[in-house]
C-alpha positions in Angstrom: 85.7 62.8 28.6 88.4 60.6 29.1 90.7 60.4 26.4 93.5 58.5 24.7 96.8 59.4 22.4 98.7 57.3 20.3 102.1 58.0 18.8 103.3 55.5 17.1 107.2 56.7 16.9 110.1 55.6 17.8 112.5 57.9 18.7 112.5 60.1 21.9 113.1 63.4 19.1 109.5 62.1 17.7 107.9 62.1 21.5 109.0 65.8 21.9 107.7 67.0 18.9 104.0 65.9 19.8 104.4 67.5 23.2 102.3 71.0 22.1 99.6 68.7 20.1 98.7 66.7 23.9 99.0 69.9 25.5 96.1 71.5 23.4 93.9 67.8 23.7 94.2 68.1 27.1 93.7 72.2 27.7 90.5 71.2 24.7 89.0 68.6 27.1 90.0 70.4 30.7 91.6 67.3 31.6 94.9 65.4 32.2 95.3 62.8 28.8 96.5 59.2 28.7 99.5 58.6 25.8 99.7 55.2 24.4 103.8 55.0 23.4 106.8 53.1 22.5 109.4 52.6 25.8 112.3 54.2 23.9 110.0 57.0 23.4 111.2 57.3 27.2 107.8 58.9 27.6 107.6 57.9 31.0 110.0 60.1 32.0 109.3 62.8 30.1 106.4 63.5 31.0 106.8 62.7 34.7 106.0 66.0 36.1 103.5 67.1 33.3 100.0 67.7 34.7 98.7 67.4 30.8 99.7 63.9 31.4 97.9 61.5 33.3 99.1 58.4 32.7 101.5 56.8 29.8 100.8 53.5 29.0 103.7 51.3 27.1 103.0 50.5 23.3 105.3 46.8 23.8 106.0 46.7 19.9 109.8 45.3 18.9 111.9 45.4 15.7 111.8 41.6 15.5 107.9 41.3 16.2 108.5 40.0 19.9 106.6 42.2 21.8 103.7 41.6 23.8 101.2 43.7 21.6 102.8 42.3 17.6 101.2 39.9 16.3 97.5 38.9 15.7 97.5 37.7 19.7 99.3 41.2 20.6 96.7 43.2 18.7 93.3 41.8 20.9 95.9 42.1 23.7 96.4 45.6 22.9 92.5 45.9 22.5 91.8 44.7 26.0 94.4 46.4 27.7 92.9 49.7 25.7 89.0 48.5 26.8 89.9 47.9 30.4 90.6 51.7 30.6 86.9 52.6 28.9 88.3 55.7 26.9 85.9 57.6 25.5 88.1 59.3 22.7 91.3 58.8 20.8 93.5 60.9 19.1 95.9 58.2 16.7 98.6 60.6 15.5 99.5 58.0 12.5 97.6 56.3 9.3 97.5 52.8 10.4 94.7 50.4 10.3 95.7 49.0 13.0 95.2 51.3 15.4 91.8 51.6 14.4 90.7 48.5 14.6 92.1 48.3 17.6 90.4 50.7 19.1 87.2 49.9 17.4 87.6 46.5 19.3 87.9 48.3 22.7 85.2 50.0 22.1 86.3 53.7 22.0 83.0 55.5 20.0 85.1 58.7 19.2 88.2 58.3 17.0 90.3 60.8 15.6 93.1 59.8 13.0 95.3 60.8 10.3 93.6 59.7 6.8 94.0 55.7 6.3 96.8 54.2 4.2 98.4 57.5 3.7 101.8 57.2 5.7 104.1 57.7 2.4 105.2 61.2 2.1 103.7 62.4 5.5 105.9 65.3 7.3 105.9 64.8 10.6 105.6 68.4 12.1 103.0 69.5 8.9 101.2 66.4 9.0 100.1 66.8 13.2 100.2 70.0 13.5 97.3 70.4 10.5 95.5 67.2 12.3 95.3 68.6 15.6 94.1 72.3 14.2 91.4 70.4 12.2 90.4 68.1 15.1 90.4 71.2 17.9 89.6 73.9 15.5 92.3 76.4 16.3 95.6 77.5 15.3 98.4 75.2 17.3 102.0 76.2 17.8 104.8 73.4 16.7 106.7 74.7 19.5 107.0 72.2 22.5 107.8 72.4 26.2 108.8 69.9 28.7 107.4 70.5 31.6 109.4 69.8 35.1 108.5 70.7 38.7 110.4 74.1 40.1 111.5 71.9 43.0 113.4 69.8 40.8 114.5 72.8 38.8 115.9 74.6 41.5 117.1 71.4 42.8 119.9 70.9 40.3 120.2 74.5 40.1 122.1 74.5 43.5 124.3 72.1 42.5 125.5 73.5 38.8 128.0 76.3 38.7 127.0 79.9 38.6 130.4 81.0 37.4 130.6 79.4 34.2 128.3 78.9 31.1 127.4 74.9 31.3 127.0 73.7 27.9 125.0 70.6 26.7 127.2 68.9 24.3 125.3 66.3 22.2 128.4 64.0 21.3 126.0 61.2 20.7 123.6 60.1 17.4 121.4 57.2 16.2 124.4 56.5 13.6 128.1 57.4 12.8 126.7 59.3 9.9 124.9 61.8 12.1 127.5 62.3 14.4 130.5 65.3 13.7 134.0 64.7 15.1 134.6 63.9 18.0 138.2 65.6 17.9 135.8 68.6 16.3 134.0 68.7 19.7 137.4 68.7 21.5 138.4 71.8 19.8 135.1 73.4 20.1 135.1 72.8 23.7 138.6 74.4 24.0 137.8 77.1 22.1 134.8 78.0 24.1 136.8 77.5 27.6 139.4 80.5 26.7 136.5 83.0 26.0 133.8 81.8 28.6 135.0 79.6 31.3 132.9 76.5 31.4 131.6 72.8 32.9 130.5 71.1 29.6 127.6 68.4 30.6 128.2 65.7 28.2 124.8 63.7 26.6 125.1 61.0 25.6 124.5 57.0 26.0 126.0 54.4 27.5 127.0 52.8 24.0 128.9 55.9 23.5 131.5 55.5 26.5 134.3 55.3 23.7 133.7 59.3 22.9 132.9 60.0 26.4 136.3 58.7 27.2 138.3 60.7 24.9 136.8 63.9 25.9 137.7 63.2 29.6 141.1 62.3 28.6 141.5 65.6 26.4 143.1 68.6 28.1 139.8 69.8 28.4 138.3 67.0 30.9 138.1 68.1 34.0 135.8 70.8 32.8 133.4 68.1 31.9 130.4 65.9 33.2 128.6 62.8 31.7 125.1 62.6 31.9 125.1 59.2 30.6 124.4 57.4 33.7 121.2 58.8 34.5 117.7 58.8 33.6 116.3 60.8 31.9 113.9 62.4 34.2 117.0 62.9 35.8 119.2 64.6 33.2 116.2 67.3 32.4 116.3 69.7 35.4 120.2 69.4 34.8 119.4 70.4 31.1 117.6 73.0 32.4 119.8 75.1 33.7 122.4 75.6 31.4 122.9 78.2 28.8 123.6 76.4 25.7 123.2 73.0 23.3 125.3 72.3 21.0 125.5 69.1 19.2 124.3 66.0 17.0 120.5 66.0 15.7 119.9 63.5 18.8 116.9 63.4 21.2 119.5 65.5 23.6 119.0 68.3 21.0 115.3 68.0 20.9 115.0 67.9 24.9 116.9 70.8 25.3 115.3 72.8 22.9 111.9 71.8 24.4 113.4 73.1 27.8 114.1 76.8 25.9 117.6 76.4 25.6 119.5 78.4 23.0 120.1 74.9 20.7 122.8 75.1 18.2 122.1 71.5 15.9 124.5 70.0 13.7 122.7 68.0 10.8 124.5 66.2 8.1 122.5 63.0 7.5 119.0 63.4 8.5 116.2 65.9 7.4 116.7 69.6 8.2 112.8 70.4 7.0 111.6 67.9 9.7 113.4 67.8 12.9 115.0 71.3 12.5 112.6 73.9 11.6 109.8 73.9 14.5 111.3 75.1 17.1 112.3 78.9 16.9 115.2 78.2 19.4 116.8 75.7 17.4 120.0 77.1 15.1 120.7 74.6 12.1 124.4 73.9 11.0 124.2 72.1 7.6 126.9 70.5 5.6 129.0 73.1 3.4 127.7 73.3 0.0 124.0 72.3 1.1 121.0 73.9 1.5 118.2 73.0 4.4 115.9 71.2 1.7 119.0 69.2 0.3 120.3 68.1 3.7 118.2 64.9 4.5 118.8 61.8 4.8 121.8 60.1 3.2 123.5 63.6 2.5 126.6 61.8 4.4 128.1 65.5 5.0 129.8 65.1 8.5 133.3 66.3 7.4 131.3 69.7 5.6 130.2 70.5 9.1 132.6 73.9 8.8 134.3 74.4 12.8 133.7 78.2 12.4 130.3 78.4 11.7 130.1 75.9 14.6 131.9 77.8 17.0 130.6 81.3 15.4 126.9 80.2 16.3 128.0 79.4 19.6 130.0 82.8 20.3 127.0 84.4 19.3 124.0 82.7 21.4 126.6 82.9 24.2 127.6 86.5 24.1 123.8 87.1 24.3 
């Protein structure tokens, strides 16, 4: 049985979440899986070392319909480039027509989807997790893990200090509304450094050199490292071995938690009851005066992110 999954998301957070679903497809079918997903997904690299995975195949779809598989001509392209690899199943973790037609046209007999034209309300953890128990008949955990070869493990290992705690510190965000201080971070960092001396690895992209910047020429620079000039099947055995996240509700925040990291995430404009709640080693900071349902999007609450309960949360999983 050779079989196909499509997640049609965007964000590299989204990717991680569906990691536990292709892990049970491909324990339920005794065989490595083939994912069908967007590049900044940056599946590629995530699942470089995962021997669930056998191949990832690039979903070319772009915001301003430009990509080789939009369009009436990009969906028989998408069709054939699906046909030429004669799956025999598909798992389509989305409601869209389009995905079954498509695979109709390449000829896939067995298809497995979320219900047609119901996309409006879907939760993203709920909605898979009940599809893939349905499809595989068996309770599923929500609880992803990236998987990385020991080699590169150890690896990095060797060359990150075993005399400090190394913290992941997620200055980054998809917008300025879901990203806390800066100057906070500073402060944070600080504060940490006089109780636990430590190298603070700094994630974040290469749009976000500004912040990068002012942390480096903070008092507390020296002790930190930017990650932002590597890949990300790079950054993940360096992620690996630290002892802490703490940051923005970012894809950092989702990788590190996926790698079993003690995760301490700040959300203040995006949906606690969606990106914050399946993983049992994420810790949720919400906006003074909130509650987990009311923190979602457009709760603008960046400056009601309280430093204490920041840096409490952090003492804590540290001291541990």
């Amino acid at each position: 049985m050779k079989v196909l999954i499509i997640i049609n998301k965007v964000g590299l957070g989204d990717c991680i979440i569906h990691i536990n679903y292709i892990h049970e497809i491909s324990k339920k079918y005794g065989k490595p899986v083939s994912i069908l997903a967007k590049e900044n997904t940056r599946a590629k690299s995530l699942f470089l070392d995962d021997p669930h995975i056998n191949e990832v195949i690039t979903l070319d779809r772009l915001n301003n319909n430009a990509g080789s598989h939009d369009g009436l001509n990009g969906f028989f392209k998408l069709a054939r480039d699906i046909k030429d690899k004669k799956f025999d199943k598909v798992f389509i973790f989305n409601s869209s027509i389009r995905y079954f037609l498509i695979c109709k046209f390449a000829g896939i007999k067995k298809i497995a989807q979320y219900p047609l034209f119901k996309k409006k309300g879907q939760h993203i953890i709920n909605t898979a997790k009940i599809f893939t128990e349905n499809e595989l008949n068996k309770i599923v955990s929500t609880q992803p893990k990236i998987l990385i070869s020991k080699e590169k493990k150890l690896k990095a290992g060797k060359d990150i200090s075993q005399n400090h705690k190394n913290i992941v510190l997620g200055v980054s965000a998809s917008g300025p509304t879901k990203r806390w201080g800066i100057k906070n971070f500073i402060k944070l960092i600080e504060k940490i450094n006089e109780k636990y001396p430590s190298k603070f690895y700094l994630a974040a992209g290469k749009n976000d050199q500004r912040l990068i910047d002012e942390i480096f020429n903070s008092n507390i620079g020296s002790n930190c490292i930017s990650l932002s000039n590597l890949e990300i099947n790079k950054i993940l055995p360096i992620i690996a071995n630290c002892d802490l996240y703490c940051g923005n509700d970012t894809g950092f925040m989702h990788i590190s938690a996926a790698l079993n990291l003690k995760t301490v995430a700040l959300f203040m404009d995006s949906p606690v009851l969606a990106y914050g709640k399946y993983s049992e080693n994420i810790n949720v900071i919400i906006p003074e005066g909130e509650t987990e349902e009311t923190t979602t999007h457009n709760t603008l609450g960046a400056n009601k992110i309280s430093f204490d309960r920041v840096y409490d949360k952090c003492n804590e999983l540290l001291s541990n």
